[in-house]
N, C-alpha and C positions, 0 to 999 in steps of 0.2 A: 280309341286306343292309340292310333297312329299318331293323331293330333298329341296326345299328351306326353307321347315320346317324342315327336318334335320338340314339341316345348323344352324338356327335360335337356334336350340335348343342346338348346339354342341357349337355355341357362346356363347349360355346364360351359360352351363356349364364351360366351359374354364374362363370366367370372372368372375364367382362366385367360382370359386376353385381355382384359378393361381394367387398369389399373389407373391410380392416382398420377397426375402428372406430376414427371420426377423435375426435380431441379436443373437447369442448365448446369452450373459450374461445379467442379467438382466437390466433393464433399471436404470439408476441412477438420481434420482430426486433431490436429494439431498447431500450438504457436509457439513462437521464441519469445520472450522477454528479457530486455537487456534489464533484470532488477536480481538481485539476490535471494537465495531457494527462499532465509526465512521471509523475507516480506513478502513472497510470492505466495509462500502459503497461508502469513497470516491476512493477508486480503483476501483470498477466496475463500477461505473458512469466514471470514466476516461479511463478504460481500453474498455469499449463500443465504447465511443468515438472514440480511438485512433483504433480502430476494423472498424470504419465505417458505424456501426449502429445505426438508425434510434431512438434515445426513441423517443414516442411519449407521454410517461405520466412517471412524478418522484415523489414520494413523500416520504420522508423523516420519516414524523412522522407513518406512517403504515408500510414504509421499503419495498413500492413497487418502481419497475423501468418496466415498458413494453416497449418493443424493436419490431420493425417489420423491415422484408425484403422480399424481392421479390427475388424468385430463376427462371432459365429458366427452360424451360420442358427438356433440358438434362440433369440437373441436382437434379430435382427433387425424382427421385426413390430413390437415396441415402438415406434420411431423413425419406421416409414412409415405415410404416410396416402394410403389408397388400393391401387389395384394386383390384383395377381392374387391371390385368398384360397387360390386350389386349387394350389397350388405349395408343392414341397420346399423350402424354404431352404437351401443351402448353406456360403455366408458371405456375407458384405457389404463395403463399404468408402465409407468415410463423409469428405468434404474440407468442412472448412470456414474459411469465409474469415473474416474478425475485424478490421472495419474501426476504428479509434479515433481521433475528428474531436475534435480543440477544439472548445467550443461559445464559451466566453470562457476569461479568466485562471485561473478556477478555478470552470469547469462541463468535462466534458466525454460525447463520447456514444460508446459502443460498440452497431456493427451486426454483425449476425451472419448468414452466409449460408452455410446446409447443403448439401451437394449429398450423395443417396446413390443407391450401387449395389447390387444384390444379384443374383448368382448363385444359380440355382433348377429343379427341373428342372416341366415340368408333370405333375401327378396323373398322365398317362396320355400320357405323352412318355415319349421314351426319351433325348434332352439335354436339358440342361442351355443355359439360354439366363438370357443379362444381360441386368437391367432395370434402367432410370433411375425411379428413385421419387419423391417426394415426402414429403420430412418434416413428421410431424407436430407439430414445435414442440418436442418433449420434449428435442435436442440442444442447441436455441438455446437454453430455459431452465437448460440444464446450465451451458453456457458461460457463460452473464449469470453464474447465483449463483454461479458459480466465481467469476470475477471480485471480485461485491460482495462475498464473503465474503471473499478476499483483502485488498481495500482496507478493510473494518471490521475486519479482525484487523491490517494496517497503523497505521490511525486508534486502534486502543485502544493499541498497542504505544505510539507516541507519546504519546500520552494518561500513560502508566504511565513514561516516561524521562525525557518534562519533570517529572511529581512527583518524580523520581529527583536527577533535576538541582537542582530549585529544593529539596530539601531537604540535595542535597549543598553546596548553596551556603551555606544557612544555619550549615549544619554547619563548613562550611571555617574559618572565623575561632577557633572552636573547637578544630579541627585545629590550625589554625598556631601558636594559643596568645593570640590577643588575643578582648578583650570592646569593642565599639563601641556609641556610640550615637547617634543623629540630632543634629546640631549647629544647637542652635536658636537664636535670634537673641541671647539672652539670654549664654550661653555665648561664642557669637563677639565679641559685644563685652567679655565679662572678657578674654579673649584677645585683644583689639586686633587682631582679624581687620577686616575690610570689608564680608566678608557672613558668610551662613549656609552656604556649601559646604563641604559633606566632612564627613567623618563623626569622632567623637572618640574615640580609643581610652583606654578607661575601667580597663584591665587587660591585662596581659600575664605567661601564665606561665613560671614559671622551668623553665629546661630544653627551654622549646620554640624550634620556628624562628623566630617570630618575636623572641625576645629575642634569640639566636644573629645575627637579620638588624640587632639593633642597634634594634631599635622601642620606644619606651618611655611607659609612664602621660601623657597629657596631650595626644601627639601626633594631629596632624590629618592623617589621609589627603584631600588633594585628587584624587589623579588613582588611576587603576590601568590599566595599559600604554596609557599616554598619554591616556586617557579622562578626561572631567570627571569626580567624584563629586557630581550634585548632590544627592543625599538618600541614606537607610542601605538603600532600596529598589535605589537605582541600582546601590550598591556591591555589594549582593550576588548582582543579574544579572551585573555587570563580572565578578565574583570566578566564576561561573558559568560562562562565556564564556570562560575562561583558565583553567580547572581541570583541562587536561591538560596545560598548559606544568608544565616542571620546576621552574619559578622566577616568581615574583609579583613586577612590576616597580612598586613604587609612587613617590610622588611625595609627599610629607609636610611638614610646617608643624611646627615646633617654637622655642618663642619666639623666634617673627619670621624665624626662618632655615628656607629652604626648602631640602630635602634629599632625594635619593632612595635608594633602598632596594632591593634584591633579597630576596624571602624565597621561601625552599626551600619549595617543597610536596609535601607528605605522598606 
């Protein structure tokens, strides 16, 4: 009888003192993002997704996302800090909440807040009893770099479609078939212009759309779909910016007579 009241009591010690070892650094609950709320949230809603996990509630206008999974009991110890050491693990189940607050226009902050369960029977029990654990940080840090990895493969993507762009733009006048060049003041006055706007097309080739759209050597594009052209910089954002219209609506100067134009695009 003494022996087995030893025991009893050597177990109850070992299980109230033998816990999972906790993490050194401290727990991280939270990050700052220098990206604005909406791309912040639509990366983690997609980056979750594409993760695998479960949301089971999203809302937008408060900037929650809760997420649950289910871990096995070998895998369990990893994510708690503290608890019973002397226990079977089971399985687990892990809820977390995923707050995302604007900080300003374009800062914002995601918190993160674990809750976990774990089914387990003890060493020398005969059920199985749920505990409420406490995480060790390792899920929160899951979630942040989910997230930042998200919004830096977002931010590079954009990074690589503006080059895309600004060099389909340069390319386009090529496409269409004219050669331009910056209309400097010098020019504007052989042309009995008034200023230096718009840009001067210096060639146009045979067979393309632009000569098809009636454009010819000499002419000054002033406007493009209703825009001022004030420089060759301007034109080729404008030209940028309207490169999935079917059609290039310009606005053109040719000896004195101002005219407009449609030309087909590529």
């Amino acid at each position: 009888m003494k022996r087995l009241m030893a025991a009893s009591l050597l177990l109850a010690f070992f299980t109230a003192c033998a816990t999972v070892p906790r993490m050194k650094e401290p727990i991280e609950k939270y990050r700052d993002f220098d990206r604005p709320f909406e791309e912040v949230w639509r990366s983690t809603i997609e980056g979750l997704t594409r993760a695998g996990e479960v949301i089971s509630f999203s809302e937008k206008e408060s900037g929650l996302i809760v997420v649950e999974r289910e871990l096995s009991g070998n895998i369990l110890p990893r994510f708690i800090m503290g608890g019973p050491a002397l226990v079977v693990w089971h399985r687990g189940s892990v809820k977390g909440s995923i707050f995302i607050k604007p900080l300003s226009e374009n800062s914002t902050r995601v918190f993160v807040n674990v809750k976990i369960k774990g089914l387990g029977t003890p060493l020398l029990g005969e059920y199985p009893i749920e505990y409420a654990l406490a995480s060790n940080g390792r899920m929160e840090k899951e979630y942040l770099d989910l997230i930042e990895g998200m919004l830096f493969a977002s931010k590079k993507f954009e990074a690589l479609e503006k080059r895309h762009q600004q060099t389909a733009a340069e390319d386009l006048g090529a496409n269409i078939g004219i050669k331009a060049k910056p209309l400097t003041e010098d020019i504007a006055s052989a042309l009995g212009l008034e200023s230096s706007t718009g840009v001067l097309i210096v060639a146009v080739k045979e067979g393309s759309p632009a000569e098809d759209a009636g454009l010819k050597k000499g002419d000054v594009i002033l406007e493009v779909e209703g825009q001022r052209v004030a420089s060759l910089a301007t034109f080729k954002e404008l030209v940028r910016k309207n490169a999935n219209r079917d059609t290039l609506s310009l606005k053109i100067m040719r000896r004195g007579k101002i005219l407009r134009v449609k030309v087909p695009l590529p």
